[in-house]
Structure formats: structure tokens, C-alpha cells
N, C-alpha and C positions, 0 to 999 in steps of 0.2 A: 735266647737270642744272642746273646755271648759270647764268639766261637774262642773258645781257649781262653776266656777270662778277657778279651779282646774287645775294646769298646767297637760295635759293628758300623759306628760313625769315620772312629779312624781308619778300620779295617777297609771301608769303602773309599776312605782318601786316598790310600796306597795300594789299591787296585790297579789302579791307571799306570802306576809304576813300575809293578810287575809285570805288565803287560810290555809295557816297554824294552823292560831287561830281556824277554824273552822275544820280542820282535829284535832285539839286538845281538842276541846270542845266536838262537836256534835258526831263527827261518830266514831266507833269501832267497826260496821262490817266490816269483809275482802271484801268480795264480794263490802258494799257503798265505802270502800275507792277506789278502783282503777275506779269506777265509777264516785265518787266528785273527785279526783284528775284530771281523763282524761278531763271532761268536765270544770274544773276549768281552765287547763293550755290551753285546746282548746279555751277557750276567751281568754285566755292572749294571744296566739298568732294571733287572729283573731281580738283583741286592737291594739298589734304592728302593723299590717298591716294597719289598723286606721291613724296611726300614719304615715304610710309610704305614704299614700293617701295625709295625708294635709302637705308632705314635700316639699318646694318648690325647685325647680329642678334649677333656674337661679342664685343661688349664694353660696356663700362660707364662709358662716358665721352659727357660730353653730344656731339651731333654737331649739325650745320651752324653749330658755334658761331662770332661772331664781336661783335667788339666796337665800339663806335663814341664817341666822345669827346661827350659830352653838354654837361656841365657842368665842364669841367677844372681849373677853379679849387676845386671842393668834392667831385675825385677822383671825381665821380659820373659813372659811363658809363650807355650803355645798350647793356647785355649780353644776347646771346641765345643759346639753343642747345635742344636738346632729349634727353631718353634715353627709357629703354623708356615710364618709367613717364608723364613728360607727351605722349609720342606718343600715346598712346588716348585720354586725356581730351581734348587737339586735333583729335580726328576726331571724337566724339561729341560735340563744340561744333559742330562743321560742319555735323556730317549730321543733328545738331537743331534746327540753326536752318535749313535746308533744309525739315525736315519741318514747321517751323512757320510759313514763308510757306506751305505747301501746306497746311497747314488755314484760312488765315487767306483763302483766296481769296476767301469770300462773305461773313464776320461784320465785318470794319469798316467801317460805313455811312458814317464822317464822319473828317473828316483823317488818309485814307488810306493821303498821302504820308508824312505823320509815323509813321505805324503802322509803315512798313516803314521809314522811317529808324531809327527806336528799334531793331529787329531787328537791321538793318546794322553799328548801333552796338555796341550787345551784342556784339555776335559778334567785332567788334574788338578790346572791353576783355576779352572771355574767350580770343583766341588769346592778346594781352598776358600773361594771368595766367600762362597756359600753358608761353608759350617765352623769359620775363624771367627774369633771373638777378642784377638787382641788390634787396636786398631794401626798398629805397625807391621806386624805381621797379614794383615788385611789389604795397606796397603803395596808390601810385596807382589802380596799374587794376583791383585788389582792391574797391578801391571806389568804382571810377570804375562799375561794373556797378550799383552801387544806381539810377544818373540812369535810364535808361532802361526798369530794371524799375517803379522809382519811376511813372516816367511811362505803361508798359503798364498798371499796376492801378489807378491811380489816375484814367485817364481812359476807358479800351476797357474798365473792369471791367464784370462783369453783372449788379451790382445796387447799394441805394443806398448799404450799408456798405463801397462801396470807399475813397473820401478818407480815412474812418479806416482802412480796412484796409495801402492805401499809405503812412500814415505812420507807422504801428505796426512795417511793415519796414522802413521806411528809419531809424528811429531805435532799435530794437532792436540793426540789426546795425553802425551809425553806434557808438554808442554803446561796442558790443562792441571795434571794430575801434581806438577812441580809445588804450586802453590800451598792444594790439598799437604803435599809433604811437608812444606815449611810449618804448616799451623798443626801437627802431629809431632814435630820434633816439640814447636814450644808446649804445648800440653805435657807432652812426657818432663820439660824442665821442669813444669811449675809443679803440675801432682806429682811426679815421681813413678809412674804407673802409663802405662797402655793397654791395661785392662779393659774391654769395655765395660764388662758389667760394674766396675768400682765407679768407672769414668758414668756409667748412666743418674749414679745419686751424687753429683757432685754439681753447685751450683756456681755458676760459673755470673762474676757480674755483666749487666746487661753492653757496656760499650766493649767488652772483652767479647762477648756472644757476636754481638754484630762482625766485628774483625773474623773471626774464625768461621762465621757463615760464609762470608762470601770467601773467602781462599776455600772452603771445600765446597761450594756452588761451582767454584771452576774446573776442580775435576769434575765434578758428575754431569757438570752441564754438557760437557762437552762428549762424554760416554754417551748423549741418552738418544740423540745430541739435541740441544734446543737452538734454535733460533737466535744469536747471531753465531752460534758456532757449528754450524751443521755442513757447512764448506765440505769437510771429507767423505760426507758419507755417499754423496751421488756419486762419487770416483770413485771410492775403493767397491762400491756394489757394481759398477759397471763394469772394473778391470778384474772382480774377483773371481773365481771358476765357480760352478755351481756351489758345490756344498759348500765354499767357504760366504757364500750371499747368504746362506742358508743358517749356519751358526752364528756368524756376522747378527743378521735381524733377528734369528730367533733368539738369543742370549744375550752376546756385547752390548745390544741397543739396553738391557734391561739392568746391567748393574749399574748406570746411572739413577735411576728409579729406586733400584735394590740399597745404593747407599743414603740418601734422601730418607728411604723408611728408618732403616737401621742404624744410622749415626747423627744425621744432622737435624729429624725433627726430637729424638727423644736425647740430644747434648745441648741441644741453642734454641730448646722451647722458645724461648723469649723472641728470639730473632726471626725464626719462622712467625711467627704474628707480625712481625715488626717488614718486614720484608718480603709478605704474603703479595702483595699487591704489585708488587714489579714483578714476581710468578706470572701471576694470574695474567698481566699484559705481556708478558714474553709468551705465555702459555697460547694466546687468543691468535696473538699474529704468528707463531708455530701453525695455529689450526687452517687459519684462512690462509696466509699464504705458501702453504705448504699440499693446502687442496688448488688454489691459483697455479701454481707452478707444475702441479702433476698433469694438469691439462692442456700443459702446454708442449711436454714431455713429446719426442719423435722416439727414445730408445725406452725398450720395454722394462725394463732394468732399473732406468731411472725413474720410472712411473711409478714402482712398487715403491724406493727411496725416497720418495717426496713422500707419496701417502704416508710413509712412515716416520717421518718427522712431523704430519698432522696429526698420527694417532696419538704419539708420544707428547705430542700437546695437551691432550684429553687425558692423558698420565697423571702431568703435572699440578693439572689444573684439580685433579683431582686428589694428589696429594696434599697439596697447601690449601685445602678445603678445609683442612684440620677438621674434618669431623669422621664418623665411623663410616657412614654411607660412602662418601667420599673415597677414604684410604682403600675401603674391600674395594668397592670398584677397582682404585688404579693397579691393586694386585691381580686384580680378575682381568682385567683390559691386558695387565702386562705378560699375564699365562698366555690367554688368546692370540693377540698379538706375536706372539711365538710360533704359534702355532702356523696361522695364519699365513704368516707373512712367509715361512717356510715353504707353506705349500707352493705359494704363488712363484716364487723364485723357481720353485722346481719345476713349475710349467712351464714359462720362462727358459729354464733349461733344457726342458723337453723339445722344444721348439728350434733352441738355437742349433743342439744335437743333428737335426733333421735337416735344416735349412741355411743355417752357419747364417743366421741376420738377428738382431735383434731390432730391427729399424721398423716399425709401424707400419707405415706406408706397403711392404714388400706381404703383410699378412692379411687374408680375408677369404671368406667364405669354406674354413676349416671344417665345419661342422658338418661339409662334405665325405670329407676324405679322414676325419677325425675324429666321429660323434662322441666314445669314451673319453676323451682327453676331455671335449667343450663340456660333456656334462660336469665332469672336474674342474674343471675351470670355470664353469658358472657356479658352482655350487661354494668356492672359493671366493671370487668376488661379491656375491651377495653377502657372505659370511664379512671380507670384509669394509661391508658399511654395514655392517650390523643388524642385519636381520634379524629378526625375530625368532627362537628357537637355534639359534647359532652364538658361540661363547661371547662375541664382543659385543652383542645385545643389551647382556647382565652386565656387562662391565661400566658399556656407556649409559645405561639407565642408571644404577647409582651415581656413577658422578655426576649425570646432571641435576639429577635429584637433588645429589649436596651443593653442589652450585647455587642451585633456585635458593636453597638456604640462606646463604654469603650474599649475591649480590644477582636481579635480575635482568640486568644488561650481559655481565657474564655468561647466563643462560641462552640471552638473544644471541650472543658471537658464536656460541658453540655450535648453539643451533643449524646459526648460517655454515658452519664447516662440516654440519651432517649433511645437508642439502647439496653440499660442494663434492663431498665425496661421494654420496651417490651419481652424480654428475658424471664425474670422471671415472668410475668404476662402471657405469652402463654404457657408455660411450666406450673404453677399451673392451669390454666383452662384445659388444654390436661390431667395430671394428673388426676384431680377429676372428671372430668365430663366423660371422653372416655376409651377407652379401656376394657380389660375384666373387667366383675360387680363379686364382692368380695362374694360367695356363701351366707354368712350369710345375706344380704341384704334382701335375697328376704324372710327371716325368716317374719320380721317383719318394713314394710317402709309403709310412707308417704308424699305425694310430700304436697308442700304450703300450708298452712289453709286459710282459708277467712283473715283470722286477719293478717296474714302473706303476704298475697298477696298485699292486702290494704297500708301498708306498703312500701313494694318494690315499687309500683306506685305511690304513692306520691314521693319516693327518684327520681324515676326511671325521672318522672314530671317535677320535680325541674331540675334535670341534662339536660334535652334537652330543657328546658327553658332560661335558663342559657347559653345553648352552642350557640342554634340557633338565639337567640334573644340578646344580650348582651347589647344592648345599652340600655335599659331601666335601667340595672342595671348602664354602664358606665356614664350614662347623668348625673348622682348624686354625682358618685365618682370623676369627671374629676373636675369639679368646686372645689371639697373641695380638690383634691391634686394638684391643682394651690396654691392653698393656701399655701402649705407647702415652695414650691419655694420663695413664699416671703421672705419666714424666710431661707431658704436655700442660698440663692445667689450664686445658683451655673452659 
């Protein structure tokens, strides 16, 4: 697995890199870039899976880890490794920045090369986030993702509210992540270290836990985003161009989640117990009023955006469950959810492509003039409320499982935001797909393209992969969130 003595962990972080030198160097046609980019990120993701192959399933300790002297004067390395749980969300960085050069093949008219650098980029700073283990150097590249989301919405966005849309993320979650910094400098004062793994057996006393929860509750919260910070996410998904909606929900929304697992439940044990219960009520009204407000949605765009700030409710609620059922869930919810939420965007985009509206009202009776697409699109809204046989099924059955555990009014709130989501996810497919077809349609339409279809089946793939089969994915994640309990004591 080795190549040239080469740990294939690093060798996949600077993947993305080379890629770039070489989209920098050699190529400046339109037409070779999105060909070197496509098959550039198609190995990357076809390495990651490499990588997933030689992961050993029987334990809970991070693997292809190794360390390398960075900074040795200020004890800062830069550490890597991975276990169950950042292996998934590394592959669902891959295989969506994959899918997002292959939507992007026709929509950037004008600096092209940049469109796919920023992509390149991203995908670097998100393996970063991924498989670092020092938590200074984590948060670097934490927020080293805003530059080039920054730069996707704010120039390739599709319409004129993008300059404000882009800098309502980038200072929203700038802002959030400020605090997260300050309580990582003091940590590095008092240990002397930004290790994590040194930093996971270090007990930290409990009014010192509380302080450092909530300054890093304020960056993730606002990444994931929860409820009262979720202000930027309906604007930057409605100014963003397709595939950046599409990386946007399917990843960004997840390293809020991603840091929650990784640093704040297994550093401030104490303080998650202690501060579970303002979760669980940010978590609740995340659920219901983020199903209320989708239903009230006219742009198709923000309809996905709100459900996604209900499901990322059912994340959290599942994470500060502090128990096993619980945590797989909110990993399971937050793979799906990737997934998921990807597709939908990209119908969405399919639509806007065709019609140039995103506005409700102007779409119905598609399933005329479109039946491939509506089967895609039904088969994507049931998935997400969770159907049965479809990946966020597994995901929301654990966590309500461990819910009913914790507290059974809890279970009643959730409940009511399944019912909510079915609501509004039967109501937008009845909407767009049935009823009278809009005369001007039949002016000028197109149902799926090859490139288009290819797409939806691969998402379509992965979702009933995921749903029917889950233990391949659980047998990975279950060992590495035993681990967490160690350091939890709950």
C-alpha cells in the first residue's frame, strides 16, 4: 500500500496539489481543463477508496498515522491519521468534488481555470480537515475552506445577490470560528502542545471545560449551522451556482458535526453532560422550525436549505445523546445527508438550467415533458424523509432510538419534525411534478442528458447502498465511537 515508502494518507492530501500545479502550468484550454480536472479528482476518489480497502475494520485507533516535525520550536507537528469515523466523511469529500466537476462541465462561461482551481482547492483543505490531528493546524484548514467557497459564490454565483450572499458566509462563519481560535491558543498556553491525541488524555477541570465548550460550540455551531445561527445558509445556497449548493450541503454543512465528534465530545466530556440540554432544545426548535419555514419557502433552493437545517437538527440531537445508538446514527444521518441533499440541489439545478426560475409557482406538471428527471426526483425526496430502505432511514432510527433513551418528550419533538418533513417534501414533489403543465413548457424542454442521468445514478447508488446494506459502513464507525466513550465516561 506504500507507494515509495510514502504514507498513502499524505500521498492523498497532496494529490489535490499536484493537480493544481499542473492545471497551473500545462493546460489553458477550456474544453482540457474540465477533462484534467474530471479524471484528476476521479483518481483521487478511486485512491480514497484505496485507502478504505486497506482500513482495518477491528479497532479503534487512528490508522496510516504518522507524524512530521513542522514547527519544532512551538512542539507544533503536523499529524495525521484516520479511523472509522473521518474515513467516510474523506470519501464523501472525494466522490463530491468528483460529482461537482461533472455538473460544472457546461455552466462556467468565464474563468474557467479558476472555477476548477477553487474546486481542487477545496478538496485539499477538506481532506486537511479530515485526516489532521493537531488541533491548530485543524483549525487552519478549518478555515482555510471559506477562500474558495468565498470565491465559488461570490463570482460563478447565479444571480445579483451573490457579493452579499458570499460575504454573509464568509463572515458569519469567520466570526464563529474567532472564539473556537482564542480557546486553542489558551490550551496550547497551558499544555504546551496542540496535539490531539496527547490533548484527548488530559483532564481538563470542569469550570475550565465549560469555558472552552462554549467558545468551540461557536464555531461548529455556526458551520453545521444550528439554530440561532443559520442566518447564512438560505443566501449563500440560493446565490451559489450549482455545484457549489452541492459541496456547500453535501460537506461544509458536516464539519460542524465532524468537530463536535472529534474534539469537543472526547476534550470537555464533562461539559457535554453538563450542557447536553441546551443541545437538545436548540436541537428541537432547529427540527420544527426549520420543517415550518421550508413550507413556507416560494424558491426551490431555499426549500432544500431549511430541510437542511431540520436534518442537521436530528445530527445534533443525536450527537449529545452521548450514547452509541445515538453518535452511529448522527454519522449515518451525516453521510446520507451528503448525499442526499446533493442530489436534490442538482435537480434543482437541472431545472433552473432549462427554465432559468427557481420560484415554485412557474413549475408543475413535469412529469409530462420530464418523467426520468420526476422519477429522480421522487426517488430523492422520499429518501429525503427517510424512507425506508434509503440511507437516512438508518440514520434517523438510531437517533431516535437513543433519544427515547435520554428523555421521551424529546422523541415526541422529533417525531413531530418527521411528520413535518414529510409534509413539505410530498407537497414540493406533488407541486413540481403533477398537475396542469405550465403552456410555455412545451415551447422548449428537455428531460435528463446522458451526463445528467450518470450523475443522479451514481447519487441515486450510493443512497440505496447506504440504506440497504449499512453495516459495512457501521462495522468501521462502531469501533472508532467506542473510542469516544472512553474519554466520555458516561
Amino acid at each position: 500500500m506504500y507507494i515509495f515508502n510514502l504514507n498513502p494518507l499524505l500521498f492523498l492530501s497532496i494529490l489535490p496539489l499536484i493537480g493544481i500545479l499542473i492545471l497551473i502550468i500545462f493546460i489553458s484550454s477550456a474544453e482540457k481543463l474540465k477533462i484534467f480536472s474530471f479524471i484528476f479528482s476521479s483518481f483521487i476518489f478511486i485512491y480514497s477508496l484505496f485507502i478504505w480497502i486497506n482500513f482495518s475494520e477491528n479497532t479503534s485507533t487512528f490508522q496510516f498515522l504518522e507524524t512530521y516535525k513542522l514547527i519544532p520550536f512551538f512542539n507544533i507537528n503536523y499529524t495525521i491519521g484516520i479511523d472509522g469515523i473521518s474515513l467516510f466523511f474523506l470519501i464523501l469529500s472525494t466522490f463530491l468534488i468528483n460529482i461537482c466537476i461533472l455538473i460544472s462541465w457546461e455552466s462556467p462561461k468565464f474563468f474557467v481555470k479558476e472555477y476548477f482551481l477553487c474546486f481542487l482547492f477545496l478538496e485539499f483543505c477538506l481532506i486537511q480537515v479530515f485526516c489532521v490531528l493537531d488541533i491548530f493546524l485543524f483549525y487552519i484548514f478549518f478555515e482555510s475552506v471559506l477562500i474558495p467557497m468565498f470565491l465559488i459564490i461570490g463570482i460563478w454565483g447565479s444571480r445579483e445577490r451573490k457579493i452579499r450572499a458570499a460575504f454573509q458566509f464568509f463572515l458569519y462563519t469567520l466570526i464563529g470560528s474567532l472564539f473556537m481560535l482564542g480557546s486553542i491558543i489558551y490550551i496550547y498556553s497551558i499544555k504546551g502542545t496542540s496535539d490531539l491525541l496527547t490533548l484527548w488524555f488530559t483532564n481538563f477541570p470542569l469550570q475550565l471545560q465549560l469555558i472552552l465548550w462554549i467558545m468551540f460550540f461557536f464555531g461548529f455551531a455556526v458551520k453545521i449551522p444550528m439554530v440561532p445561527f443559520h442566518i447564512w445558509l438560505p443566501e449563500a445556497h440560493a446565490e451559489a451556482p450549482t455545484a457549489g449548493s452541492v459541496i456547500l450541503a453535501g460537506v461544509l454543512l458536516k464539519l460542524g458535526g465532524y468537530g463536535f465528534l472529534r474534539f469537543t465530545l472526547p476534550l470537555f466530556p464533562s461539559a457535554c453532560i453538563y450542557f447536553s440540554p441546551l443541545v437538545f432544545l436548540l436541537s428541537l426548535i432547529a427540527i420544527i422550525y426549520g420543517a415550518l419555514t421550508t413550507i413556507r419557502q416560494i424558491d426551490l433552493k431555499k426549500i432544500v436549505a431549511y430541510s437542511s437545517i431540520s436534518h442537521m437538527g436530528f445530527v445534533t440531537l443525536g450527537i449529545f445523546s452521548l450514547n452509541l445508538n445515538g453518535i452511529e446514527g448522527s454519522i449515518i444521518l451525516m453521510l446520507s445527508h451528503g448525499l442526499i441533499s446533493s442530489a436534490m440541489f442538482f435537480c434543482i439545478g437541472i431545472l433552473y438550467d432549462r427554465y432559468v426560475t427557481r420560484i415554485l409557482k412557474y413549475y408543475s406538471g413535469l412529469v409530462q415533458i420530464m418523467p426520468m428527471f420526476v422519477i429522480f426526483f421522487m426517488f430523492f425526496s422520499f429518501s429525503n424523509i427517510s424512507f425506508p430502505g434509503t440511507s437516512s432511514f438508518i440514520g434517523e432510527l438510531l437517533i431516535l432510538v437513543s433519544i427515547f433513551k435520554v428523555n421521551l418528550s424529546l422523541l415526541i419533538g422529533a417525531l413531530i419534525g418527521v411528520v413535518l418533513s414529510a409534509g413539505y417534501a410530498i407537497w414540493l414533489l406533488n407541486r413540481v411534478s403533477f398537475g396542469t403543465l405550465k403552456t410555455y413548457y412545451s415551447i422548449n424542454f428537455q428531460d435528463i442528458s446522458r451526463r445528467e442521468f450518470f450523475i443522479l445514478l451514481l447519487l441515486t447508488i450510493s443512497v440505496l447502498w447506504l440504506g440497504i446494506y449499512p453495516y459495512c459502513f457501521l462495522n468501521e464507525i462502531t469501533f472508532s465511537t467506542m473510542n469516544l466513550f472512553k474519554h466520555l465516561s458516561v
